[in-house]
N, C-alpha and C positions, 0 to 999 in steps of 0.2 A: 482362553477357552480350550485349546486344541494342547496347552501344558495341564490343563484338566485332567483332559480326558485322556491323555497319554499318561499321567500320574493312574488312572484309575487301571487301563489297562496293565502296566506296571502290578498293580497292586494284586487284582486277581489273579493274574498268570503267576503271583509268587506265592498264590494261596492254591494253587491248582495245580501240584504239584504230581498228582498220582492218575494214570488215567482211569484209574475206579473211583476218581472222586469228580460229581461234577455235583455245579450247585443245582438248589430246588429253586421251580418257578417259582418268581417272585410273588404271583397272585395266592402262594400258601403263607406268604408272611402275614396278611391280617387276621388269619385265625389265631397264631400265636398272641396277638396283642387282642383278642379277643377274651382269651383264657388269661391273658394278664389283667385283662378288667375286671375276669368274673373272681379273681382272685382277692381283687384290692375289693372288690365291692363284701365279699364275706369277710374281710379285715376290719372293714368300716362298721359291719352289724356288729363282728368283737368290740369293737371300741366300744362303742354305746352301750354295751351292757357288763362293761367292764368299769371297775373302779381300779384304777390306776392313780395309787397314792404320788403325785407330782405337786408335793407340799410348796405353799413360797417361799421362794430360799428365804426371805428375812423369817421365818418360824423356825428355821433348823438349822440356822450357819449356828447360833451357840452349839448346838451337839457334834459338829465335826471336828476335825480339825482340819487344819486345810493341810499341813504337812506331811500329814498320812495320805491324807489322799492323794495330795502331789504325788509322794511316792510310789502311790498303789497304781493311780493311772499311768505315770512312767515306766512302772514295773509290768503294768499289761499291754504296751508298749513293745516291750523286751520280748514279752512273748510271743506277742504275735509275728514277731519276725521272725524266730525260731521254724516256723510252719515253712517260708520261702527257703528258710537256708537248710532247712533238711532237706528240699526240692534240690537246691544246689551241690550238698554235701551227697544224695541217693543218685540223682543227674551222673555226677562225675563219675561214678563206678560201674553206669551200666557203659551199651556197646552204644557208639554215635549213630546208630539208627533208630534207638529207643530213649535218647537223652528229652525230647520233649515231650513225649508219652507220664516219663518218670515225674521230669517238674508240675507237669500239669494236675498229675495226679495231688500231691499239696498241696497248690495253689486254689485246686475246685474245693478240696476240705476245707480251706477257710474259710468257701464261701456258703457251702450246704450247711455244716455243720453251727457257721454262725446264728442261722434263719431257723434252724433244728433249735436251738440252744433258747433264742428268744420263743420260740411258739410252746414249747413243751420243755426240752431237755433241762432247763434249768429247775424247773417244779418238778420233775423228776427227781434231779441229782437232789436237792439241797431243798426240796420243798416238803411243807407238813408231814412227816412219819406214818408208813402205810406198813405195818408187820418185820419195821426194823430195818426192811430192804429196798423199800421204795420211797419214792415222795409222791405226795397225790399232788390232781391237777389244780390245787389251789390258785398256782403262782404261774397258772399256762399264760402265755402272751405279756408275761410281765407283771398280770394281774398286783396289785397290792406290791409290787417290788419297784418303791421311785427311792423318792430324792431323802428320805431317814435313816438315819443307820437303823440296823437291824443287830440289837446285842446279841444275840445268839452267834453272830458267826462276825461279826466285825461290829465294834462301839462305837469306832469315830473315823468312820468316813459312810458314806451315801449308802444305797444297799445296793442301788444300781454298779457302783463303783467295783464293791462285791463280785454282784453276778458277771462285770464282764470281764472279769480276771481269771475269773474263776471259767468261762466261755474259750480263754487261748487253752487252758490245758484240753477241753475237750475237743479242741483242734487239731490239737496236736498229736493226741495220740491215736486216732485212728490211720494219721499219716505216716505213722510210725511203722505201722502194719505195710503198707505199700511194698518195703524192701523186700519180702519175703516173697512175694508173687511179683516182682520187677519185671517187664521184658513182655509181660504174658498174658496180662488180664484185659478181659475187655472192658473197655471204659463206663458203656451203658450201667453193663452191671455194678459195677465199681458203684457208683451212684446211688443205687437200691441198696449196696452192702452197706453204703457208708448208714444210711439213716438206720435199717435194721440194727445193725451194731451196736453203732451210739444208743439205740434204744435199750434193749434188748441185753447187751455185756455192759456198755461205759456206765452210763444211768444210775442202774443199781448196784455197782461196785462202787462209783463213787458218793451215793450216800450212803450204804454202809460202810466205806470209810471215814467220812468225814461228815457226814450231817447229824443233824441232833438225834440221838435216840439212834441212829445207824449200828448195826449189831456190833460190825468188829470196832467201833470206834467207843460204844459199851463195853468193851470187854477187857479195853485199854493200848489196842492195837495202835503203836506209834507210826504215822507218816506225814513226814512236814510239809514235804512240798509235791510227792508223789509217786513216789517209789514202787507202792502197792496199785495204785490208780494208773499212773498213767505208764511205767517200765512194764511192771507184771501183766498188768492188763493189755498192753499190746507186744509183749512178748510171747509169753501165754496163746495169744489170738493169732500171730504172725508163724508159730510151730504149728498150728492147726493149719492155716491159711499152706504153708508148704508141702501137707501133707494132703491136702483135699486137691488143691491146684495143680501138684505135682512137677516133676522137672521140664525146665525151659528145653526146649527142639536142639539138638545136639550137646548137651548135658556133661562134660569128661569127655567127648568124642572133638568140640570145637576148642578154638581158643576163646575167650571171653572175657578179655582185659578188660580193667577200668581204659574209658576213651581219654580221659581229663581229670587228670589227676590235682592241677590247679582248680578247678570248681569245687573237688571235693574239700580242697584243701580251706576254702573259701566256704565250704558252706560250715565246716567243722569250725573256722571260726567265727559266724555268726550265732552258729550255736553257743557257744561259750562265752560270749556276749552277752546273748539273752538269756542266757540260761543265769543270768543275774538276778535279773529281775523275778525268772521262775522261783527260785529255792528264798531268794534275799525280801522277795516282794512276799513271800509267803507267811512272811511276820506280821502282814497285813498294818504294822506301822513302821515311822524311821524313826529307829532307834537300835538302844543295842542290842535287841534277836538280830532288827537285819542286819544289821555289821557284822554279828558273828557268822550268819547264814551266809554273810557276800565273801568275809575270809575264808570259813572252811570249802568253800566251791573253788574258788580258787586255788586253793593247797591241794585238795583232792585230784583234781583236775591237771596239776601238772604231774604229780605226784604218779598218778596211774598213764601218762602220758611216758616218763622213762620209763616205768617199769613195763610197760607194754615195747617200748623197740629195741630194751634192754634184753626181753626175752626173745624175742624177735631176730636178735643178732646171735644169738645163741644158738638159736634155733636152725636162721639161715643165713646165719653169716654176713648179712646185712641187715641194717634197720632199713626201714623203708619211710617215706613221706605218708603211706595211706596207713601204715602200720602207728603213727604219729598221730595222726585225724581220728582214727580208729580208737588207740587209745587215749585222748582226749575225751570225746564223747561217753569211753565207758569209766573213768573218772566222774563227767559229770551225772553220768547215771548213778551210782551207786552209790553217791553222797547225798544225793537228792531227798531220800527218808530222814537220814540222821542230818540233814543242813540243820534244821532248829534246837538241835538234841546234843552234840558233839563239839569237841574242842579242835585247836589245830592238830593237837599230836596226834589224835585219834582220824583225825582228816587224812593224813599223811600213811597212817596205815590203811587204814579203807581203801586210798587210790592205788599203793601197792600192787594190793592184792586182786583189785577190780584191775591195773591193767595185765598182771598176769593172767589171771584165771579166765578171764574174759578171751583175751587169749588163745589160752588152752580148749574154751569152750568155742571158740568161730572157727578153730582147725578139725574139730571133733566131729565137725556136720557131715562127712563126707565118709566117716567110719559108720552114722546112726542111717545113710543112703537117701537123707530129704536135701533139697535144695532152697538153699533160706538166699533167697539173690546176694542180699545186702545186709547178711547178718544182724537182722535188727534178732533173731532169736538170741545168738551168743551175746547180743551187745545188753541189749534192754531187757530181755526174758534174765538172763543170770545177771547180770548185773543189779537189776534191782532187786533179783532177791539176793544178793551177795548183800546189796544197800539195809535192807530190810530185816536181816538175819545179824548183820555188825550191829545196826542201832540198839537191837538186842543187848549187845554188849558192851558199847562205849557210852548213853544215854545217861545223860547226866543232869538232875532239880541245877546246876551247878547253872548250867547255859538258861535251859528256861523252867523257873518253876513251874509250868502248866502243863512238864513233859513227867516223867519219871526215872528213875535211875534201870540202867542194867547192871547186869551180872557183874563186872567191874566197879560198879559202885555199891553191892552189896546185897543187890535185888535180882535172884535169879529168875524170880517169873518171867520175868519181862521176857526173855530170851524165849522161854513156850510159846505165851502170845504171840512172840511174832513169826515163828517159826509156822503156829495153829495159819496165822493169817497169810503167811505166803502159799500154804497148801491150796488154803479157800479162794485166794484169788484165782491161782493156777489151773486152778481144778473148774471153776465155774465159766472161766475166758475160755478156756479148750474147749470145752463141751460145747459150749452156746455159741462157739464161735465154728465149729465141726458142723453142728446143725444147721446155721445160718449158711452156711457154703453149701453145703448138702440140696437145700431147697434151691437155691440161686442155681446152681447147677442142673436139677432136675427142668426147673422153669427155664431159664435165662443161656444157661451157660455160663462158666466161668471163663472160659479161656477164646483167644482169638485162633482161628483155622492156625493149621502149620504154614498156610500161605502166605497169612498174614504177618506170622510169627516171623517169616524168615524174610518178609519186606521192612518189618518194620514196625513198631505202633507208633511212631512216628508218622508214618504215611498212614499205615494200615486203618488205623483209626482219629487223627486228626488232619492228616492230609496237607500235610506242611513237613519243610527238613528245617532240620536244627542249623544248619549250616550251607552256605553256601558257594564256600569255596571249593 
């Protein structure tokens, strides 16, 4: 008993860290779990008047196949761990007083945005067609989304299997956005931004990319696994995000080294890991899209990995380990549209280019005077549309007939279109993502005091150190 209670005290004095944090009386704990009742009790009136196709498997095992779907749940898998290790890969670059502020910000995304994803955001993204750029609430709560494939968007695996694959990218990319306000945001808000967002920019960018009847997905705009959705779109929102947020409390005046350059190094290779599963699983079967999807990620990927410390060394006479991590990540970003569309040699040039220019554009932030923390502007803003603008060009019936050729195979439309759809994404993330700050601001705040800022959001706002040696 007395190893209890010495473990407990242990426990809180390591959670109590700040003396502006003390915990709340315990007698406000049963309101929360009151509001968690009155929650689950309106979940339960959904149920009942919801039809929730949960077919018996013996009626629909002939229409799957089980080896797509293996792959498809192994491939959303992949991605979900993508969400942690960008926590690790953005961790490692900020300062050691904001490294648990930074992870935690991913880690809440995969939990908000999951519960987003199943109540609405799914019927949104990928649900019935509402004027080209929406989906109506057909499919809120799951509604009519069980255990049948669903041909429209996948023939032989579940549709459930569908929606939660399709549930990591929208995970992932509002966490993307994090980098660019690192150090500075207050977490509350955080919270509200994320749902707003996801509503509001992710939603209807990503059925008009990819859902039936979706405008730019009509108009024959190529992106395989998310170049326009998930790079653009939270690059796009992450240039806003730097501009509305504005610079971190001693800016070019302090030093502000990555703390841990092993984390980053570590979270850049989890990314590239899952990032298998992202572009490979986006064949939504196994077979040969995803094998060519799984090689050119990989070719792209190391590809734009030298040519990014290649430049780098050139540049400053050394390569570096984060300039390595860096250019890894903008390899996989910029293959990511053309993964289903492109061959290896075409891969090989894509990485090039995405790790030069890429590059050239994360040294460029500091001439245009915004502060992008973690570069997700120079990484994922330009790279996927470097991604997005090559598919253009190297797209080839050759990999998958369902795609269409570019400019190099004879069909220069293609190169407009996607040139039209990177403007469109670009231009509607900003804006709605300017306004979305705008208001959060007005109401909430975006930013922690400079008090806070200069203790830590680490302390500041979770009330625990990352370390405690």
């Amino acid at each position: 008993m007395l190893a209890f209670f010495s473990g407990t005290k242990a426990y809180v004095e390591s959670h109590i860290t700040s003396s502006k944090t003390r915990p709340r009386s315990l007698l406000k704990l049963p309101g929360i779990l009151l509001v968690i009742t009155f929650i689950s009790y309106l979940g339960i009136l959904v149920m009942q008047h919801t039809d929730v196709t949960t077919a018996n498997m013996a009626t629909v095992t002939s229409k799957i196949d089980t080896g797509d779907t293996a792959w498809l749940l192994i491939s959303t898998a992949l991605v979900m761990i993508m969400t942690p290790g960008l926590g690790f890969f953005y961790g490692g670059m900020v300062r050691r007083k904001n490294v648990l502020g930074t992870v935690m910000q991913s880690f809440i995304t995969l939990c908000v945005i999951s519960i987003w994803w199943v109540l609405i955001g799914y019927s949104l993204s990928f649900g019935p067609d509402i004027g080209h750029v929406i989906g109506s609430f057909a499919w809120a709560g799951l509604n009519n989304v069980g255990l049948d494939p669903y041909p429209a968007y996948a023939a032989t695996v579940p549709h459930q299997s569908f929606m939660i694959f399709q549930m990591m990218f929208a995970v992932i990319t509002p966490a993307l956005i994090t980098g660019a306000f690192a150090e500075r945001f207050k977490f509350s808000t955080f919270l509200i931004f994320l749902l707003l967002w996801a509503t509001i920019v992710y939603a209807p960018l990503a059925h008009s990319v990819w859902a039936v009847d979706g405008w730019l997905r009509n108009m024959g705009a190529l992106d395989f696994a998310g170049g326009l959705v998930v790079h653009i779109g939270s690059g796009a929102s992450a240039l806003a995000a730097a501009v509305m947020v504005g610079k971190r409390r001693g800016y070019k005046k302090d030093q502000m080294l990555p703390h841990n350059l092993v984390l980053t190094l570590l979270g850049a290779s989890l990314l590239w890991f899952g990032w298998f599963g992202f572009n490979a699983g986006s064949a939504l079967v196994s077979g040969s899209l995803a094998t060519s999807a799984f090689v050119v990620t990989q070719i792209s990927t190391a590809a734009a990995t030298l040519s990014w410390i290649i430049t780098e060394w050139v540049h400053r006479d050394k390569p570096t380990v984060l300039g390595a991590a860096s250019g890894a990540v903008a390899g996989l970003v910029a293959i990511t549209p053309a993964s289903g569309f492109v061959g290896p040699i075409a891969a090989i040039i894509i990485g090039l280019f995405a790790g030069a220019v890429c590059y050239i554009a994360v040294n460029l932030k500091s001439k245009f005077g915004y502060d992008d923390s973690l570069d997700a502007v120079g990484i994922h803003g330009v790279g996927g549309a470097l991604g997005a603008i090559a598919t253009g060009l190297f797209a080839t019936k050759l990999i998958n007939s369902a795609g269409n050729n570019g400019l190099f195979y004879g069909n220069a439309s293609l190169i407009g279109i996607q040139v039209v759809s990177v403007i469109a994404a670009i231009s509607y993330c900003f804006i709605m993502t300017l306004i979305i700050l705008k208001i959060l601001d007005i109401t909430l705040g975006l930013r922690v005091s400079d008090d806070n800022e200069a203790e830590g959001i680490d302390l500041s706002q979770h009330g625990e150190r990352s370390y405690s040696f």
